[in-house]
N, C-alpha and C positions, 0 to 999 in steps of 0.2 A: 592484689586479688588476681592481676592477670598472670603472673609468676605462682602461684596454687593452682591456678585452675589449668595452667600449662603442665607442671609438675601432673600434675592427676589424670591428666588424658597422656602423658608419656607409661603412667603407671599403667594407666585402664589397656594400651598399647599393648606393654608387654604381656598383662597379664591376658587381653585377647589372643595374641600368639599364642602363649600356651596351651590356652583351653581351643584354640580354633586349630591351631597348627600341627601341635606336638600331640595334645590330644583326642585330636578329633570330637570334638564333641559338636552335635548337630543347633542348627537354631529354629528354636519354636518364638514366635510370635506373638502376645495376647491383647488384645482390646475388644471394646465397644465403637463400633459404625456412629454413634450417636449420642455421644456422653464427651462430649469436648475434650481436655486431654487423656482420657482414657483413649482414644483414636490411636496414639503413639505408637504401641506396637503395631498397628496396622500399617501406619503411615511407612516405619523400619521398615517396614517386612517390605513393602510394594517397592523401595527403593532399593533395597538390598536384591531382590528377585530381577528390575532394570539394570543392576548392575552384574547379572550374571551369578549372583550368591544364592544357593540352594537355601530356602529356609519354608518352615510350615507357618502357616494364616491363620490361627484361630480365633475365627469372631465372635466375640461373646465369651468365650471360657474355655479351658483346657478340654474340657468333656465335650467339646467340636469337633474334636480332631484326632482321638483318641485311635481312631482307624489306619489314618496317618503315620502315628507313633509306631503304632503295630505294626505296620504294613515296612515302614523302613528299618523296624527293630530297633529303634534309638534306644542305647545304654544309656548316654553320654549328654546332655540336655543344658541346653544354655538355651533358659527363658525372658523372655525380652517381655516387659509388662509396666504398667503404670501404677505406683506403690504410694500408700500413705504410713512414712514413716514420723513415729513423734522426734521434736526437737532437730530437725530437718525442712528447710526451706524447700519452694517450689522451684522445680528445675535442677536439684542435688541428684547427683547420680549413683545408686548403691550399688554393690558388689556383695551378695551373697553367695556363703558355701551351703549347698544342703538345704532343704525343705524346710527341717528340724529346726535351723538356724532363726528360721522366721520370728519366730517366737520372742528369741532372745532380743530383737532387733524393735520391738514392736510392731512389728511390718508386718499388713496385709495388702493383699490386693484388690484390685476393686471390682472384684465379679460374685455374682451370687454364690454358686458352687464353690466352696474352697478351692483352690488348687491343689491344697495335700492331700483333697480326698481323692481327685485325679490322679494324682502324680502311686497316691497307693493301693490305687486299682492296678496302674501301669507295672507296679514293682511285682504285684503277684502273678503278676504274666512273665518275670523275668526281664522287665523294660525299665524305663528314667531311674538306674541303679545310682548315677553321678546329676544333681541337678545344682547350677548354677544360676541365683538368679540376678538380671541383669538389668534393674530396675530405675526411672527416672519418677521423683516427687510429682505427683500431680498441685495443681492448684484448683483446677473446676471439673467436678464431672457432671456437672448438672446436664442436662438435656443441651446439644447445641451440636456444629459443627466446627467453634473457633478454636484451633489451640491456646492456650495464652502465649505469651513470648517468650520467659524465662524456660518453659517446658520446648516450644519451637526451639533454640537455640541448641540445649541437651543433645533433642533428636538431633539435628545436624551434624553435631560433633562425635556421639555414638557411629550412626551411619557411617562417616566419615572414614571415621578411626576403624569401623568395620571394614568398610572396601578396601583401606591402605591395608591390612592385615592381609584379609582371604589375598592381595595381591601381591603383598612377598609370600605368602606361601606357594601362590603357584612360580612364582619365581626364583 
């Protein structure tokens, strides 16, 4: 297990260089304040921002922050979110290409508003043309503040593997 799960954060590595390094794509953030690991992206974002990494907050749902988006012109959209994917345990960490993808994936996300109908507001503006989503299995979203552990761990190692990234890029 621990030789997979090595392998896969080497993979999720490389494939963050890509999309963060080569390029350029910005990182959006999404959770709920109060829905246990829905929190995740928020938790990312607050650690990735202490670390110096540019990324946008949206609390509650894409349609937050949507001014944001606009404002810094994101083409390029690597979304950080907590997903109920079928035949996927809690704490598995997915890699989607594209909005569209979702579908095939049975993957949604756990906010009221869709995100694609977000994400295709944004396109008619000329905005999130590339969206990559970057997603960790919930196990509770019920009312709380706890993460569970299996999802804690994820976030750790995402993070992680984020700051080593943005920091051979700027090196």
């Amino acid at each position: 297990m621990a030789n997979k799960n090595t392998r896969f954060l080497n993979d999720l590595y490389k494939e963050l260089y890509r999309l963060l390094c080569i390029n350029k794509y910005s990182i959006v953030c999404l959770g709920s304040e109060l829905r246990s690991d829905d929190r995740l992206g928020l938790v990312i974002c607050d650690e990735l921002v202490k670390n110096g990494i540019d990324s946008v907050k949206c609390v509650y749902g894409l349609e937050n922050c949507i001014s944001d988006i606009i404002d810094r012109k994101m083409e390029k959209i690597l979304l950080i979110d907590g997903v109920v994917v079928e035949n996927y345990k809690p704490g598995d960490i997915v890699l989607i290409y594209g909005i569209d993808a979702l579908r095939d994936y049975s993957l949604t996300t756990t906010h009221t508003i869709p995100v694609g109908l977000a994400i295709n507001y944004l396109r008619k503006m000329g905005l999130a043309k590339n969206i990559v989503v970057l997603g960790i299995v919930v196990e509770n979203i019920g009312i709380g503040l706890e993460i569970s552990s299996r999802v804690k761990k994820s976030i750790e190692s995402i993070t992680k593997t984020i700051v080593d990234v943005v920091d051979k890029c700027k090196g």
